[in-house]
PDB file of the backbone (N, CA, C, O) and the ligand in Angstrom, with CONECT records:
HET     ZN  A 101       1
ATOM      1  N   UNK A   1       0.822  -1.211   0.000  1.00  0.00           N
ATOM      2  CA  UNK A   1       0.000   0.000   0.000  1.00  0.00           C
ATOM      3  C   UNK A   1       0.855   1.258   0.000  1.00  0.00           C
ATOM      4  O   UNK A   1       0.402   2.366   0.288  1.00  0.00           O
ATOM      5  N   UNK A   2       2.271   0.994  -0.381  1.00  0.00           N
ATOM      6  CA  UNK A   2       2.827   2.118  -0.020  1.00  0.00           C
ATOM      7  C   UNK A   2       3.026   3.369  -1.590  1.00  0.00           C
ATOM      8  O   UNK A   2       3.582   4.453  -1.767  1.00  0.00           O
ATOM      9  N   UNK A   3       2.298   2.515  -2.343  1.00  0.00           N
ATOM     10  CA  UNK A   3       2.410   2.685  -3.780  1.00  0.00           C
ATOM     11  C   UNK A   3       0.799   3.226  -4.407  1.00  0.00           C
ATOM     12  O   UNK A   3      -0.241   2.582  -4.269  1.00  0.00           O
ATOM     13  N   UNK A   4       0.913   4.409  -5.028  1.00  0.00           N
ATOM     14  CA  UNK A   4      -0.473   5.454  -5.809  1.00  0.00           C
ATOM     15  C   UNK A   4      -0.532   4.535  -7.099  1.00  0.00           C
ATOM     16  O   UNK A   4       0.538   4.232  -7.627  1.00  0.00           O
ATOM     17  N   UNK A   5      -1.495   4.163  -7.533  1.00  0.00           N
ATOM     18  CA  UNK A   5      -1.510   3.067  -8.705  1.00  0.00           C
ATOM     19  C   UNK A   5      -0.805   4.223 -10.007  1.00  0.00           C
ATOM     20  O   UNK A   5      -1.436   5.276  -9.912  1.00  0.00           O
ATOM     21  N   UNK A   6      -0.064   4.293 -10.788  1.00  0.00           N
ATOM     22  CA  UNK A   6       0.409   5.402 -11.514  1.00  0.00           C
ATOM     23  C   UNK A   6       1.958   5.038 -11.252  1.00  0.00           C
ATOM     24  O   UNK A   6       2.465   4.040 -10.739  1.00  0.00           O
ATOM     25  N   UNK A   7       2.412   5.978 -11.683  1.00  0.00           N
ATOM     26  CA  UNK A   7       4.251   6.211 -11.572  1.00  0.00           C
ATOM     27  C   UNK A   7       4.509   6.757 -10.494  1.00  0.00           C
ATOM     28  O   UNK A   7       3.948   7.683  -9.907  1.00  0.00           O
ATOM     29  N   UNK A   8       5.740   5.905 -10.148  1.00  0.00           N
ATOM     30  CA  UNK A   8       6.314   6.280  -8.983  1.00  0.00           C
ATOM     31  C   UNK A   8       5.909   7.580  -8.232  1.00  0.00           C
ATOM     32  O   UNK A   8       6.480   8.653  -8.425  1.00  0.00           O
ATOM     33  N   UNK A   9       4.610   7.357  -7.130  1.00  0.00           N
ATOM     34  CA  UNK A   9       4.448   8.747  -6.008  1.00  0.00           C
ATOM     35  C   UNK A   9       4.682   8.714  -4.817  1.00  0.00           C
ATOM     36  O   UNK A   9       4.060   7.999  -4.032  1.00  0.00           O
ATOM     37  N   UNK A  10       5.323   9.244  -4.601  1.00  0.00           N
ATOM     38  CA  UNK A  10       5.857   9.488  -2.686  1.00  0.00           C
ATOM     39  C   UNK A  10       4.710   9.987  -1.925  1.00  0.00           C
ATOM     40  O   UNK A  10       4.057  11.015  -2.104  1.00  0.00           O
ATOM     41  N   UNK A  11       4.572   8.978  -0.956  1.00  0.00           N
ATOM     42  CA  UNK A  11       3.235   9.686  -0.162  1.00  0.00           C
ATOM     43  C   UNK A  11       3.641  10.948   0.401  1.00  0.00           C
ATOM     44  O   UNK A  11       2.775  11.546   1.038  1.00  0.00           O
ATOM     45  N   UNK A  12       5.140  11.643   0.265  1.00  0.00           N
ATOM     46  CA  UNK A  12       5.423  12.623   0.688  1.00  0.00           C
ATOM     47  C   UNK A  12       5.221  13.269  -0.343  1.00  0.00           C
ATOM     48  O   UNK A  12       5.098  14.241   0.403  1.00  0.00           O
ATOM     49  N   UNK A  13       5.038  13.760  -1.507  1.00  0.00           N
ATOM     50  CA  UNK A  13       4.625  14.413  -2.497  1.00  0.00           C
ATOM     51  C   UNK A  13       2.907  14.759  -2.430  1.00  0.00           C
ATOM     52  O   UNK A  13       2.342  15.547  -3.189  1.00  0.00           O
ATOM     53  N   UNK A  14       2.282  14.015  -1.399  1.00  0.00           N
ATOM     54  CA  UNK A  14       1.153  14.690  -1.545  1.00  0.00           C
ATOM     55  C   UNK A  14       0.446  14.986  -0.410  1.00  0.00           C
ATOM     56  O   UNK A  14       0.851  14.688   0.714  1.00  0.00           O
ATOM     57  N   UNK A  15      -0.807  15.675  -0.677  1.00  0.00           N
ATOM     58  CA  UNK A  15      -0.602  16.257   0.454  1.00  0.00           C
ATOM     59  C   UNK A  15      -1.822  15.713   1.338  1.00  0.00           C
ATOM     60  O   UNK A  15      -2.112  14.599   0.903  1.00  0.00           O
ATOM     61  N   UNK A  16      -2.939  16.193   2.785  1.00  0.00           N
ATOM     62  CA  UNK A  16      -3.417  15.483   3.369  1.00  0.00           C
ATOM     63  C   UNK A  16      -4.511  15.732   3.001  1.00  0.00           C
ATOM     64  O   UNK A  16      -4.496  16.962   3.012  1.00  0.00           O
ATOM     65  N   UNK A  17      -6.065  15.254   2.474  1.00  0.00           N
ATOM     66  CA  UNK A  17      -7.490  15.957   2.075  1.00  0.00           C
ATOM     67  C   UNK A  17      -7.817  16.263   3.942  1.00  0.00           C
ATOM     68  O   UNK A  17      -7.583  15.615   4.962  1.00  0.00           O
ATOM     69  N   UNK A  18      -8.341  17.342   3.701  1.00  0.00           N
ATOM     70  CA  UNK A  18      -8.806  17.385   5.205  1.00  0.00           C
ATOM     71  C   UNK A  18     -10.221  17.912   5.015  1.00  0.00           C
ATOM     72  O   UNK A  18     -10.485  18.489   3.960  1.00  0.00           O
ATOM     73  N   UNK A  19     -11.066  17.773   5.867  1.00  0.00           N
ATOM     74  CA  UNK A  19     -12.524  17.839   5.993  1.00  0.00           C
ATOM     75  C   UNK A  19     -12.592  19.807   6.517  1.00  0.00           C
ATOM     76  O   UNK A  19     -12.073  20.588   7.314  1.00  0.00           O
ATOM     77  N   UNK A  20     -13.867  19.758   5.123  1.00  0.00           N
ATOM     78  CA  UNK A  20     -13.929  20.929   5.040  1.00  0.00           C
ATOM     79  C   UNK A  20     -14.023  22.028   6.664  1.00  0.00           C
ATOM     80  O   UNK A  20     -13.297  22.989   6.919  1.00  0.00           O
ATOM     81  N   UNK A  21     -15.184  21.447   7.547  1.00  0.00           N
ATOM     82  CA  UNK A  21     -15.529  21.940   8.345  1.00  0.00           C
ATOM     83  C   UNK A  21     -14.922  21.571   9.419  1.00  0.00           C
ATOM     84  O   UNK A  21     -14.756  22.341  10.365  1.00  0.00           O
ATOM     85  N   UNK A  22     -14.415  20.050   9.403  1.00  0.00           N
ATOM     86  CA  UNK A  22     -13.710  20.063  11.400  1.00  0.00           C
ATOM     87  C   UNK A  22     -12.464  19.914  10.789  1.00  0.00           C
ATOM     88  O   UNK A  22     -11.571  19.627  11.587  1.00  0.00           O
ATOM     89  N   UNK A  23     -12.162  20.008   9.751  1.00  0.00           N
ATOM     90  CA  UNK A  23     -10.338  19.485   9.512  1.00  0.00           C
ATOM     91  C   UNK A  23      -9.935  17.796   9.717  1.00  0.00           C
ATOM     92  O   UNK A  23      -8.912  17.160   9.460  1.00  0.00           O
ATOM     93  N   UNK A  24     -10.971  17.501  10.177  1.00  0.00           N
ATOM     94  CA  UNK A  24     -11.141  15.726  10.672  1.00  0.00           C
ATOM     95  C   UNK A  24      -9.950  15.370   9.146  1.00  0.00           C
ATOM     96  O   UNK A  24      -9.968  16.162   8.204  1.00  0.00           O
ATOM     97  N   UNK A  25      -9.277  14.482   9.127  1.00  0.00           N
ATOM     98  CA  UNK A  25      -8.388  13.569   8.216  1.00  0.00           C
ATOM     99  C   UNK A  25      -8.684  12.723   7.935  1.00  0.00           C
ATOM    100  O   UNK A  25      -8.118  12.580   6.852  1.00  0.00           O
ATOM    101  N   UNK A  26      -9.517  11.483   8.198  1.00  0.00           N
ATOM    102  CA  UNK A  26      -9.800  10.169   7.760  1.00  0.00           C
ATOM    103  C   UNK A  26     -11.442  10.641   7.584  1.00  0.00           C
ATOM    104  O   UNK A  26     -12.146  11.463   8.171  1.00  0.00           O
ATOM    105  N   UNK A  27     -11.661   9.715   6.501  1.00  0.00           N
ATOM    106  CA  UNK A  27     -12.654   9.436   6.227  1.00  0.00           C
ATOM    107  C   UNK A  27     -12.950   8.259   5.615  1.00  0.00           C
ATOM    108  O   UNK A  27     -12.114   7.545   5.061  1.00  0.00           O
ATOM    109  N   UNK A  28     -14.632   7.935   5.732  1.00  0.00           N
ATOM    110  CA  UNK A  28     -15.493   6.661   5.139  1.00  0.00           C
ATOM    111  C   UNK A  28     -15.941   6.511   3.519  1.00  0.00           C
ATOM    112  O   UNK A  28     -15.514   7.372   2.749  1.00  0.00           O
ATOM    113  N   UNK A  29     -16.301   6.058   3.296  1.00  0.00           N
ATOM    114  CA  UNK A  29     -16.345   5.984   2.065  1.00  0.00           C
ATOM    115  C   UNK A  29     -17.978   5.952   1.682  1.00  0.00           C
ATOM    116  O   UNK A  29     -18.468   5.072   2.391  1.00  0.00           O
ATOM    117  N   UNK A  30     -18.769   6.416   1.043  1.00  0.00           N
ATOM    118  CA  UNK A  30     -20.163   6.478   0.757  1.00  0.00           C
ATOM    119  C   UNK A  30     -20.664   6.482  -0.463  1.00  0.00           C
ATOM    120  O   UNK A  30     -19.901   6.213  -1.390  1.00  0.00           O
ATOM    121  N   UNK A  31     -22.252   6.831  -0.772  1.00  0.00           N
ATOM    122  CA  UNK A  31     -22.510   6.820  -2.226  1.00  0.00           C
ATOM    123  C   UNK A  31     -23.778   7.621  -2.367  1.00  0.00           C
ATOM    124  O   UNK A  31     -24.869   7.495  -1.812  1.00  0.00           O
ATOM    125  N   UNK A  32     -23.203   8.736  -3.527  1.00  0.00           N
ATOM    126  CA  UNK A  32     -24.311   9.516  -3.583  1.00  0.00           C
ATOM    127  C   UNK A  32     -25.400   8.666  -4.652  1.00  0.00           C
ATOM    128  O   UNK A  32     -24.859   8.230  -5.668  1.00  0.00           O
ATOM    129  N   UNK A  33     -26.524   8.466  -4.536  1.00  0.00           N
ATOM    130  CA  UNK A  33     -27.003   7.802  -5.704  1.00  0.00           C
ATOM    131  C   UNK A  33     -28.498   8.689  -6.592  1.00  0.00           C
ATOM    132  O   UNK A  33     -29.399   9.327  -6.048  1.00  0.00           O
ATOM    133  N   UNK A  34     -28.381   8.531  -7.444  1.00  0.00           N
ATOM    134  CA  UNK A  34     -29.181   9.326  -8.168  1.00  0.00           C
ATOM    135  C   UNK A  34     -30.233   8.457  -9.082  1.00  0.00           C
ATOM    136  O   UNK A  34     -30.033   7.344  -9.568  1.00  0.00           O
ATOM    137  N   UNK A  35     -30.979   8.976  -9.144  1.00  0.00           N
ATOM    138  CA  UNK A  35     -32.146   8.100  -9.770  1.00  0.00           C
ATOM    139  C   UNK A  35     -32.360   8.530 -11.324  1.00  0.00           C
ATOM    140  O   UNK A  35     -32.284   9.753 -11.446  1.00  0.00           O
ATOM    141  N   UNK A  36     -32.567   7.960 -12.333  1.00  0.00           N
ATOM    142  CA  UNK A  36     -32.937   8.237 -13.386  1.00  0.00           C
ATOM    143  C   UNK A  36     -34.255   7.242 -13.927  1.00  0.00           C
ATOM    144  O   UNK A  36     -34.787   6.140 -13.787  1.00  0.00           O
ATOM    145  N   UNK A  37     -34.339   8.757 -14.766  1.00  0.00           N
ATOM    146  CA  UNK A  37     -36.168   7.903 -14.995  1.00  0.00           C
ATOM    147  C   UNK A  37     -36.200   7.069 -16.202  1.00  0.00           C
ATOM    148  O   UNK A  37     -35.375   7.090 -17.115  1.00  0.00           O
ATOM    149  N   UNK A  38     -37.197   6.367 -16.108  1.00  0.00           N
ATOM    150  CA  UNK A  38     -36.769   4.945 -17.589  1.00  0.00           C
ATOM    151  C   UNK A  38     -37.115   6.120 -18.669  1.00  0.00           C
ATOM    152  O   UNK A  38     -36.940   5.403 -19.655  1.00  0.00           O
ATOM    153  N   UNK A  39     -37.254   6.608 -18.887  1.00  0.00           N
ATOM    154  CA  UNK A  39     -37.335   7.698 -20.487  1.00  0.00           C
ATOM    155  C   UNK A  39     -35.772   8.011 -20.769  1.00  0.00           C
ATOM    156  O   UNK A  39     -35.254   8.253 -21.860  1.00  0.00           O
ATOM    157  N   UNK A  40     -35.209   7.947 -19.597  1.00  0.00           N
ATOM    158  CA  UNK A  40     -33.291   8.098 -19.863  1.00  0.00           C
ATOM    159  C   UNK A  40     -32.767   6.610 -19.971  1.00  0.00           C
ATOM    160  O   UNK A  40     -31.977   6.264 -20.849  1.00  0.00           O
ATOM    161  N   UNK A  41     -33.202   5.877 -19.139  1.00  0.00           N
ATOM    162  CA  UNK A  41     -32.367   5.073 -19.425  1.00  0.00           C
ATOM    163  C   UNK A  41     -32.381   3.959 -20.591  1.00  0.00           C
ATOM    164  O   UNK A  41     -31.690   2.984 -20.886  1.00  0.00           O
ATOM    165  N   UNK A  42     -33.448   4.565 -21.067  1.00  0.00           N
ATOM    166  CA  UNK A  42     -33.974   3.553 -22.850  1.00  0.00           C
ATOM    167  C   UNK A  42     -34.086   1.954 -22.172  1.00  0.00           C
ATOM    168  O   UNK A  42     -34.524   1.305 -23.122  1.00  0.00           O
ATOM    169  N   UNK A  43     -33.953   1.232 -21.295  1.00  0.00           N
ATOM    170  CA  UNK A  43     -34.343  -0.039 -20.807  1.00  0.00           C
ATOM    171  C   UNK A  43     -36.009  -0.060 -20.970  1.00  0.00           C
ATOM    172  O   UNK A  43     -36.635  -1.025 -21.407  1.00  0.00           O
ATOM    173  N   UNK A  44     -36.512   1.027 -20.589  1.00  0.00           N
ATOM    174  CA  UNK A  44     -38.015   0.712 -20.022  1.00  0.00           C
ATOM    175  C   UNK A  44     -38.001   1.041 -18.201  1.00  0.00           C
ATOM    176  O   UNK A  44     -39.066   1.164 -17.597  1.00  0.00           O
ATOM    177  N   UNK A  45     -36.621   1.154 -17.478  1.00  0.00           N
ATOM    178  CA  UNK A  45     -37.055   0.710 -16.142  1.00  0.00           C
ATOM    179  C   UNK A  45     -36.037   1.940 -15.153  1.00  0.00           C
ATOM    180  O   UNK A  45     -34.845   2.045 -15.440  1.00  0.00           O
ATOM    181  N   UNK A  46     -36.460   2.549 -14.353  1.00  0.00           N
ATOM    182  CA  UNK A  46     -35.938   3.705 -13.808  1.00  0.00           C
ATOM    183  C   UNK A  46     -34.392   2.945 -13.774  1.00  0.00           C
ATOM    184  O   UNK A  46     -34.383   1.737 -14.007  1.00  0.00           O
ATOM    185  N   UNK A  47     -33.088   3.634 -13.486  1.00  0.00           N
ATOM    186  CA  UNK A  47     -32.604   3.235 -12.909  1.00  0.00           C
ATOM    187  C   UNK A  47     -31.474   4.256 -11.738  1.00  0.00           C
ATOM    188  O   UNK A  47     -31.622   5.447 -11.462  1.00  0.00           O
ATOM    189  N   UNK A  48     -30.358   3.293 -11.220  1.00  0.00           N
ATOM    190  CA  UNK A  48     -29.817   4.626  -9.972  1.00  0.00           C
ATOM    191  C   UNK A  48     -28.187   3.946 -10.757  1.00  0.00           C
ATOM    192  O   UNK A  48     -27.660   2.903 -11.142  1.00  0.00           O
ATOM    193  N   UNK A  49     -27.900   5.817 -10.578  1.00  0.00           N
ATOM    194  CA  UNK A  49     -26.162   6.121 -10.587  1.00  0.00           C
ATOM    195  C   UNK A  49     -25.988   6.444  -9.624  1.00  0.00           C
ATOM    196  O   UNK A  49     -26.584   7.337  -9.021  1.00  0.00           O
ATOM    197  N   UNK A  50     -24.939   5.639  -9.187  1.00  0.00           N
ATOM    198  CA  UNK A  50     -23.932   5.159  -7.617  1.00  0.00           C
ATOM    199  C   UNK A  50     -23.175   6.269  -8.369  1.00  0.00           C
ATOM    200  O   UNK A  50     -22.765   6.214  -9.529  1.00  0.00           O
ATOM    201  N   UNK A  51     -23.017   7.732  -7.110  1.00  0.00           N
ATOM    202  CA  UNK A  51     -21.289   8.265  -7.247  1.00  0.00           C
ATOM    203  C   UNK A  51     -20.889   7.980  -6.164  1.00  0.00           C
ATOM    204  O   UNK A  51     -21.715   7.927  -5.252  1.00  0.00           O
ATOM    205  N   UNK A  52     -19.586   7.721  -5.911  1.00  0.00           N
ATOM    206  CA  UNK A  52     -18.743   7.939  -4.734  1.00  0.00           C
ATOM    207  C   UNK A  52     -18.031   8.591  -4.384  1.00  0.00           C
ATOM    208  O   UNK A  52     -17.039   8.982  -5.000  1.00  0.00           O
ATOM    209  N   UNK A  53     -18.483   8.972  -2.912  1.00  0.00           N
ATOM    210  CA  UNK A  53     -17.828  10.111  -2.166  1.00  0.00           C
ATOM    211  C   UNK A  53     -17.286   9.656  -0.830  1.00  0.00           C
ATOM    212  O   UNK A  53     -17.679   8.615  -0.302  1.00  0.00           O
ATOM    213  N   UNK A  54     -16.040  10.746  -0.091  1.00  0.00           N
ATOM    214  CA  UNK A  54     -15.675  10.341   0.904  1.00  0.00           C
ATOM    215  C   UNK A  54     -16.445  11.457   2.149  1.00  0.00           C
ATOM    216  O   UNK A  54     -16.583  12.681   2.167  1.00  0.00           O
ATOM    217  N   UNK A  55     -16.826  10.396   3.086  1.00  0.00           N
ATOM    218  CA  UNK A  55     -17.459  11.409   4.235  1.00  0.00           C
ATOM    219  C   UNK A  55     -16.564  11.363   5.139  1.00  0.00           C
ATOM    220  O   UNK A  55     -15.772  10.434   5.299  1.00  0.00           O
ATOM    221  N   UNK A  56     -16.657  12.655   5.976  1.00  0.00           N
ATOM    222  CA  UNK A  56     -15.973  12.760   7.017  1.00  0.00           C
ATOM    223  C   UNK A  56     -16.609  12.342   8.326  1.00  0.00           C
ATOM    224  O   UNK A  56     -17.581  12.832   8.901  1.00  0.00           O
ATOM    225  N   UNK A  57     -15.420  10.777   8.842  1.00  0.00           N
ATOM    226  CA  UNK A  57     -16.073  10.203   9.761  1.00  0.00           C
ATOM    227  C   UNK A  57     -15.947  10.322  10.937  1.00  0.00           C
ATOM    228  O   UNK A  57     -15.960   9.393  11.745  1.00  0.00           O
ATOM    229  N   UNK A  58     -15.722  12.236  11.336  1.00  0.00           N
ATOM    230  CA  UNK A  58     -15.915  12.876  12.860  1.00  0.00           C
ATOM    231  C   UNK A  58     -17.252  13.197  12.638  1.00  0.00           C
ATOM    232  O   UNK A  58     -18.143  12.429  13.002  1.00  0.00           O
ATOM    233  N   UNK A  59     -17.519  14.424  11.988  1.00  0.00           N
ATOM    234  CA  UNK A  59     -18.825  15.310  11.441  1.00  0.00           C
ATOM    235  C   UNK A  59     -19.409  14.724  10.479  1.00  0.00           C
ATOM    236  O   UNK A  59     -20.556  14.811  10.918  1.00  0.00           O
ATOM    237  N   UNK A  60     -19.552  14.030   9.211  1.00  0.00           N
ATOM    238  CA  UNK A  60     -20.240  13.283   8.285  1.00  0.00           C
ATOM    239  C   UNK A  60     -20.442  14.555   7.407  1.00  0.00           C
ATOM    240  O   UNK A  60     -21.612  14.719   7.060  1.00  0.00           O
ATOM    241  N   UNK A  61     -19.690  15.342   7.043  1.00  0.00           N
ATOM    242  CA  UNK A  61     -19.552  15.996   5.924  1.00  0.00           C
ATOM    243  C   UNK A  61     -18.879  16.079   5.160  1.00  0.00           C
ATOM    244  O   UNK A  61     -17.676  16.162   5.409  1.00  0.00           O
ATOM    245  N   UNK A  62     -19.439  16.095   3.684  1.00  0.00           N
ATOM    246  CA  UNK A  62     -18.943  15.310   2.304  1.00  0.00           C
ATOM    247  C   UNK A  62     -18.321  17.043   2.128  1.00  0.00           C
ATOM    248  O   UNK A  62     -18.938  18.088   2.335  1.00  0.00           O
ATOM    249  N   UNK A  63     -16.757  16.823   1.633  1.00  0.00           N
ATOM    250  CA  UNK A  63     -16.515  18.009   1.356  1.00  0.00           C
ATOM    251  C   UNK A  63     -16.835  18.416  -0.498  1.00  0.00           C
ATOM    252  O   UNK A  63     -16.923  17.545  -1.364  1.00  0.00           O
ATOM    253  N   UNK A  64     -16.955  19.799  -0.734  1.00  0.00           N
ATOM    254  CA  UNK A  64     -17.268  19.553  -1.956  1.00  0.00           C
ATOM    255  C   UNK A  64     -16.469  19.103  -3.316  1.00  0.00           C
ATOM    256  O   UNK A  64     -16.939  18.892  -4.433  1.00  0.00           O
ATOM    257  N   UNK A  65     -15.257  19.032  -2.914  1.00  0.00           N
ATOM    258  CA  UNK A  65     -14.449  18.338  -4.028  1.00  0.00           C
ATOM    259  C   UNK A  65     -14.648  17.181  -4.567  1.00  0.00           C
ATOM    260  O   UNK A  65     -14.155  16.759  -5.612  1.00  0.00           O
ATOM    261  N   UNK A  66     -15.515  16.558  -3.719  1.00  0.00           N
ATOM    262  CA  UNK A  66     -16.003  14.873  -3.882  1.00  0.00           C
ATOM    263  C   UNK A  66     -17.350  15.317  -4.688  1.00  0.00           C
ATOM    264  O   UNK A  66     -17.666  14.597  -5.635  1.00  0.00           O
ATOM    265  N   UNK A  67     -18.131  16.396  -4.402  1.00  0.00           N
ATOM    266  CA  UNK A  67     -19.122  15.993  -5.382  1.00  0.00           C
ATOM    267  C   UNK A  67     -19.731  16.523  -6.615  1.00  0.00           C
ATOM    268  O   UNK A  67     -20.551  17.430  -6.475  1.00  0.00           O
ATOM    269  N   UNK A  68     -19.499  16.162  -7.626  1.00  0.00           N
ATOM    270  CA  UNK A  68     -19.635  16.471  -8.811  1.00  0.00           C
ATOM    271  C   UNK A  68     -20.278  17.856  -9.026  1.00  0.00           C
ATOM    272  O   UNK A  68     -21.247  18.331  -8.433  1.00  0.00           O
ATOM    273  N   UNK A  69     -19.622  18.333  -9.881  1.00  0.00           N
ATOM    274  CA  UNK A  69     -20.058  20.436 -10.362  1.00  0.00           C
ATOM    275  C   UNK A  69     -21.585  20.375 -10.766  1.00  0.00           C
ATOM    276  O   UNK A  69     -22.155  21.453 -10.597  1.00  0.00           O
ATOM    277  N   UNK A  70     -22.199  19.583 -11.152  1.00  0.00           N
ATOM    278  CA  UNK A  70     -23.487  19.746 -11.592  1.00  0.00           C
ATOM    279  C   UNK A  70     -24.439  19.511 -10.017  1.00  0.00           C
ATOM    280  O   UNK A  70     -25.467  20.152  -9.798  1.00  0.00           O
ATOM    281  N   UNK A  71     -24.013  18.750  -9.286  1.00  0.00           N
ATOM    282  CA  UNK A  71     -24.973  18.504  -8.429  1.00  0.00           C
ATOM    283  C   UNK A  71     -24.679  19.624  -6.898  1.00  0.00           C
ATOM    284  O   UNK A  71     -25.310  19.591  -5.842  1.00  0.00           O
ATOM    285  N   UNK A  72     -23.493  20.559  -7.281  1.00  0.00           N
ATOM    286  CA  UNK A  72     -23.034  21.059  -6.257  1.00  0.00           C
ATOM    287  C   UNK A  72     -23.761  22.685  -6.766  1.00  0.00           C
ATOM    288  O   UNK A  72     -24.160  23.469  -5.905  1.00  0.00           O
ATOM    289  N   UNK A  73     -23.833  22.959  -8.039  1.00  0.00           N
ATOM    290  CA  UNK A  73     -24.348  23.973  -8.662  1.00  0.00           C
ATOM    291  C   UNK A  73     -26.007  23.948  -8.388  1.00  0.00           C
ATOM    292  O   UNK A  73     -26.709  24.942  -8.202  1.00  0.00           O
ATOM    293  N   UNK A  74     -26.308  22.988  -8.405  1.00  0.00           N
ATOM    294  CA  UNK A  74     -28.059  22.919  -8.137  1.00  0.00           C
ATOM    295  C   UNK A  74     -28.300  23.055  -6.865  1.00  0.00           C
ATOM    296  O   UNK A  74     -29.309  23.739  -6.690  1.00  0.00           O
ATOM    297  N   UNK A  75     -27.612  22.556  -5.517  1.00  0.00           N
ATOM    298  CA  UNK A  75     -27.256  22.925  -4.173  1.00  0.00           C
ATOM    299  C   UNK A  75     -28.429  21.598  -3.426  1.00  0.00           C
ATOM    300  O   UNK A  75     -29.095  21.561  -2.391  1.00  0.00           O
ATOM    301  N   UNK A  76     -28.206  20.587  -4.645  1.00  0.00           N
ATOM    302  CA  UNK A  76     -28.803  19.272  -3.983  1.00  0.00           C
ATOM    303  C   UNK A  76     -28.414  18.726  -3.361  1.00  0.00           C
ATOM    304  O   UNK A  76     -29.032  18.384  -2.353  1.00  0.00           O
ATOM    305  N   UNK A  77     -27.410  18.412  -3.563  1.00  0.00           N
ATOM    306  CA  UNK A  77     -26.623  17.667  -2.628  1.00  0.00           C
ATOM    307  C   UNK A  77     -26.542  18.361  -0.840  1.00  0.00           C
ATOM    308  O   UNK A  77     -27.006  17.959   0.227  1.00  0.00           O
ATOM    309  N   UNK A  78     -25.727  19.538  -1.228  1.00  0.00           N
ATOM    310  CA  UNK A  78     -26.047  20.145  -0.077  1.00  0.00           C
ATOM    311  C   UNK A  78     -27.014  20.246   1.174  1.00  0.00           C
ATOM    312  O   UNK A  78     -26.825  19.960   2.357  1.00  0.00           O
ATOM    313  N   UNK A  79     -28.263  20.821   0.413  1.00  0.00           N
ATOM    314  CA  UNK A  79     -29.445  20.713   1.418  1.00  0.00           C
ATOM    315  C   UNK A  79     -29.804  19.381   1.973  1.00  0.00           C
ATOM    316  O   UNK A  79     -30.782  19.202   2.699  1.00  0.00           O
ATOM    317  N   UNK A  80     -28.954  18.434   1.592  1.00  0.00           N
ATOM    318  CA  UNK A  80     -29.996  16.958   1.905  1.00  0.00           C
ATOM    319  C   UNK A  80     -28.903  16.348   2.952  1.00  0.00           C
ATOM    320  O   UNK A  80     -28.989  15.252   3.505  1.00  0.00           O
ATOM    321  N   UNK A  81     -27.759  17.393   3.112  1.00  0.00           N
ATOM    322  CA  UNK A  81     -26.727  16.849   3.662  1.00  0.00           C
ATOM    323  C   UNK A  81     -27.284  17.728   5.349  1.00  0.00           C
ATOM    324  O   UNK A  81     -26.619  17.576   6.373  1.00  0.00           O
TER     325      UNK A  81
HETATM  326 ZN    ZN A 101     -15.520  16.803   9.512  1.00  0.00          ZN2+
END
């Protein structure tokens, strides 16, 4: 594990994500999921897009770098958080 899948990276070359609001450092791993209606998904049958995000597992807040510009611009994500 001491190895970034890619070319040679030094875990000293990068740096620590820290949680927006407590600074907390570790975090869980989660999933924003989104529903789409069967008129999109041409099957006939609704279906859900899994994104994944990391939460912060002091406070449980998703910082916004994890979640995608379209859903951070509509301020959905947000309010439900
Ligand atoms: Zn936090």
């Amino acid at each position: 594990m001491d190895k970034l899948g890619g070319p040679q990276i030094s875990l000293q070359d990068t740096t620590a994500v820290k949680c927006e609001k407590c600074g907390g450092e570790i975090f869980e791993s989660g999933m924003i999921l989104r529903e789409v209606s069967a008129l999109m998904t041409g099957t006939g049958q609704p279906g859900i897009i899994p994104i994944p995000v990391f939460i912060c597992s002091k406070c449980g807040h998703v910082n916004s770098q994890f979640i995608p510009q379209e859903l951070r611009d509509n301020g959905i994500v947000e309010a439900q958080l």
